[in-house]
C-alpha positions in Angstrom: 39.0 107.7 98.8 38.2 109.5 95.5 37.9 106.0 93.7 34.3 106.0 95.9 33.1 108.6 94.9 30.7 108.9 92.3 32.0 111.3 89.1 28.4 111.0 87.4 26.2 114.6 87.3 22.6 114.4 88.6 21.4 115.0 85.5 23.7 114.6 82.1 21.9 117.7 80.1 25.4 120.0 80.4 26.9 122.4 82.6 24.7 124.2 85.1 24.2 124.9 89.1 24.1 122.0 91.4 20.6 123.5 92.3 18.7 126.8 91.0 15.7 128.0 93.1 13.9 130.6 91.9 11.2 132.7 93.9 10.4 129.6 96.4 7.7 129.6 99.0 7.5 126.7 101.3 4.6 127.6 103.7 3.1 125.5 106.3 -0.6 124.8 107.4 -1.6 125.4 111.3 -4.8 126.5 112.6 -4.7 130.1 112.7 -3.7 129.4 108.9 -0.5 129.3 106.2 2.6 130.0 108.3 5.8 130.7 105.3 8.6 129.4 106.4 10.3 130.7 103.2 9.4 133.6 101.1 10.2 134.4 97.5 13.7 132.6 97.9 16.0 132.5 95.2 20.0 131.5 95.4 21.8 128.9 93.5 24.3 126.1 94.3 27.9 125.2 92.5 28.6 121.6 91.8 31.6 121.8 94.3 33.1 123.3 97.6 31.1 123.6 100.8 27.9 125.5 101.0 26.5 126.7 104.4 22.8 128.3 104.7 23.4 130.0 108.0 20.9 131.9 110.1 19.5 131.7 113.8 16.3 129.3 114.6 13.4 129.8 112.4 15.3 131.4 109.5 14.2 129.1 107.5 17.7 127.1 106.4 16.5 123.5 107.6 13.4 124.3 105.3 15.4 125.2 102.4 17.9 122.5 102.6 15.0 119.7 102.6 13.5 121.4 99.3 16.9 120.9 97.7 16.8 117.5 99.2 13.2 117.0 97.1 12.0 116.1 100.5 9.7 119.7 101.1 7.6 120.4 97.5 7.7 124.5 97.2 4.4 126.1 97.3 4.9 128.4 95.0 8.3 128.8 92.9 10.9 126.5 90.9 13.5 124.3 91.8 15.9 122.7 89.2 18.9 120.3 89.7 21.8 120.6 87.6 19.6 122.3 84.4 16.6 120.3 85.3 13.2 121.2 86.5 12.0 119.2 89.5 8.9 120.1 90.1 7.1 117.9 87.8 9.0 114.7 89.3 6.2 112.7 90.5 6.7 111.3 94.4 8.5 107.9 92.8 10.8 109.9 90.4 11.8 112.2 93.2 12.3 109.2 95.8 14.5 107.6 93.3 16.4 110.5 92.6 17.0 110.9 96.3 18.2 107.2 96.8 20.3 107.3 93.8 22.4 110.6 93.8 21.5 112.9 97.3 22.5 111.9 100.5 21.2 113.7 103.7 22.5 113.9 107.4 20.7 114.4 109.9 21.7 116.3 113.4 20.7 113.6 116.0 23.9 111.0 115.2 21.7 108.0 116.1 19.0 108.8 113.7 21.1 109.0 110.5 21.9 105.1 111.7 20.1 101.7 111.9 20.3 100.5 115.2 20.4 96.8 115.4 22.7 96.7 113.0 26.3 96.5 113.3 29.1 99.3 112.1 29.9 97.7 109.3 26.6 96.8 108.8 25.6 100.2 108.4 27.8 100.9 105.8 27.0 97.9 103.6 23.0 98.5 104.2 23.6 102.5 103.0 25.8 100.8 99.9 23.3 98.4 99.0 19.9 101.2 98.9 21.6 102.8 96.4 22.7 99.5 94.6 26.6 100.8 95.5 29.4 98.1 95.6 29.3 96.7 99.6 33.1 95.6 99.9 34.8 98.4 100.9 33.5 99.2 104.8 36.9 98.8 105.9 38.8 101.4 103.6 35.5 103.7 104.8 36.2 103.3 108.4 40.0 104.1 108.0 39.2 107.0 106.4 36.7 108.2 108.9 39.3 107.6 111.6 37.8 104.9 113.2 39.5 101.3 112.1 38.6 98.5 113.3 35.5 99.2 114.6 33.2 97.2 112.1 31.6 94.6 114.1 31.2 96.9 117.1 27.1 98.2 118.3 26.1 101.5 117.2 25.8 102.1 120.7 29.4 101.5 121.3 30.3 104.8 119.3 30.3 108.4 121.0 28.1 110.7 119.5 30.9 112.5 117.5 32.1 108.9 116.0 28.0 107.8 115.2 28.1 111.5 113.5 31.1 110.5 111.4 29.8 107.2 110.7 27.0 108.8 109.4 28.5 110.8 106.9 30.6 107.1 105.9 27.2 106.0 105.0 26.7 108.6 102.9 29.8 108.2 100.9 29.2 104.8 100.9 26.0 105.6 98.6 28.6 107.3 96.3 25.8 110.2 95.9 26.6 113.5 94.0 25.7 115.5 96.6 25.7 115.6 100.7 23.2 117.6 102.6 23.7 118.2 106.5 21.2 119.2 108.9 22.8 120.6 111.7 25.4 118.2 111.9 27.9 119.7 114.8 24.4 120.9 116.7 24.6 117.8 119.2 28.5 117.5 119.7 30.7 118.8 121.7 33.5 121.0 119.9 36.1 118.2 119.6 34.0 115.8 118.3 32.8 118.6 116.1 35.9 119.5 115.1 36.4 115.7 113.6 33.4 115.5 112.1 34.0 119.0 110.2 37.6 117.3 109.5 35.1 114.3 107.3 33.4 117.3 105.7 36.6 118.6 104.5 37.9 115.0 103.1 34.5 114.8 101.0 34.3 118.3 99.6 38.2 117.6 98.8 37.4 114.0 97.5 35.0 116.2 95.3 32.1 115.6 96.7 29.7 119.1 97.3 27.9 119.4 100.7 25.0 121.6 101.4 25.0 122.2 105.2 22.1 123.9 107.1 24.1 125.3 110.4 24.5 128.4 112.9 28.1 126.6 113.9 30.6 129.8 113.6 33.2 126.5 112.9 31.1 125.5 110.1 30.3 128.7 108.6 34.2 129.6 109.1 35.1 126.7 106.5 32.3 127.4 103.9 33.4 128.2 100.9 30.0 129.9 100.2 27.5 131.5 103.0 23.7 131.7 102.3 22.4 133.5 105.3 18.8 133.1 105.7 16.3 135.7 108.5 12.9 135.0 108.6 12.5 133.2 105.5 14.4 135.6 103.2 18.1 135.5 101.8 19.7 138.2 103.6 23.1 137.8 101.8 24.6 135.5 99.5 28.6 135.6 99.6 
């Protein structure tokens, strides 16, 4: 599946992290006032492997992952992808850069989806947002372990199989980086188990992922943990 995948960096301006935050914030407005949901947060992120940000509910790792997705904007701090500063992207630059290179999965399998649309439909619609070649659904399907199943309904898929489908899509888009919400969160642990097995094809295929999880399965395969309690890094390893 390498031929796929996209070799291009985010950014071509030389060697660095996959993503360097430095002294984040991310805080959040609510009656009583400014809630943080992250607090002076600073790790960075290698161009390969699997990286997990593990912690229990309300650590904060779902709010960090969307600020390296350029979905959250940090308060307060900087956030640069591969050497380059974000934070002056203006909302079309970062949209762009978020169609174009970083692909994010969600943990509710029929969410990352489009309904009405077929299997294979899926993977051709995901190809074609990021102006990707559309001709190779079935190769993606093989390789996801489930042939043949192009013209069936989204529907028609377990969760498990719409969860590996999901990550298809994202390959299918060729980006240069997957991020993962809580992808196993909804699953039982055999489906689990195959959707981690997709994980592991990508991150071999070369592709990194960022995953946000508390799944003792995914943090077991990481090849770096971030672990995140109340909006603080509590160890990088």
């Amino acid at each position: 599946m390498a031929e796929l995948l996209t070799d291009e960096p985010l950014f071509a301006e030389g060697p660095a992290p996959l993503f360097d935050v430095e002294r984040v914030r991310v805080e959040y407005p609510t009656p009583a006032g400014p809630v943080p949901a992250l607090e002076d947060v600073s790790v960075t992120v290698a161009d390969r492997g699997l990286t997990v940000l593990a912690g229990p509910s309300g650590s904060g790792k779902s709010t960090l992952l969307r600020v390296l997705g350029l979905i959250d904007r940090p308060t307060a701090g900087r956030v640069a992808v591969s050497g380059r500063d974000v934070g002056g992207l203006g909302h079309r630059a970062r949209r762009q850069l978020r169609r174009d290179r970083i692909a994010l999965v969600v943990q509710y399998p029929p969410e990352n989806l489009i309904g009405h649309l077929s299997v294979g439909q899926n993977l051709r619609a995901a190809a074609e947002s990021a102006n990707r070649p559309t001709d190779t659904a079935e190769e993606v399907l093989d390789w996801l372990g489930i042939p043949g199943t192009g013209a069936w309904k989204i529907e028609a898929l377990s969760g498990g199989q719409q969860q590996r489908l999901a990550f298809g899509c994202a390959l299918a888009r060729r980006p240069s980086v997957v991020l993962a919400d809580e992808p196993t969160s909804q699953l039982d642990a055999t489906s689990a188990t195959l959707v981690l097995d997709v994980v592991d094809r990508l991150v071999a295929d070369g592709v990194p992922v960022v995953v946000a999880s508390h799944d003792d399965e995914v943090i077991a395969r990481a090849d770096r943990v971030v672990r995140l309690r109340e909006g603080r890094i509590e160890e990088a390893a």
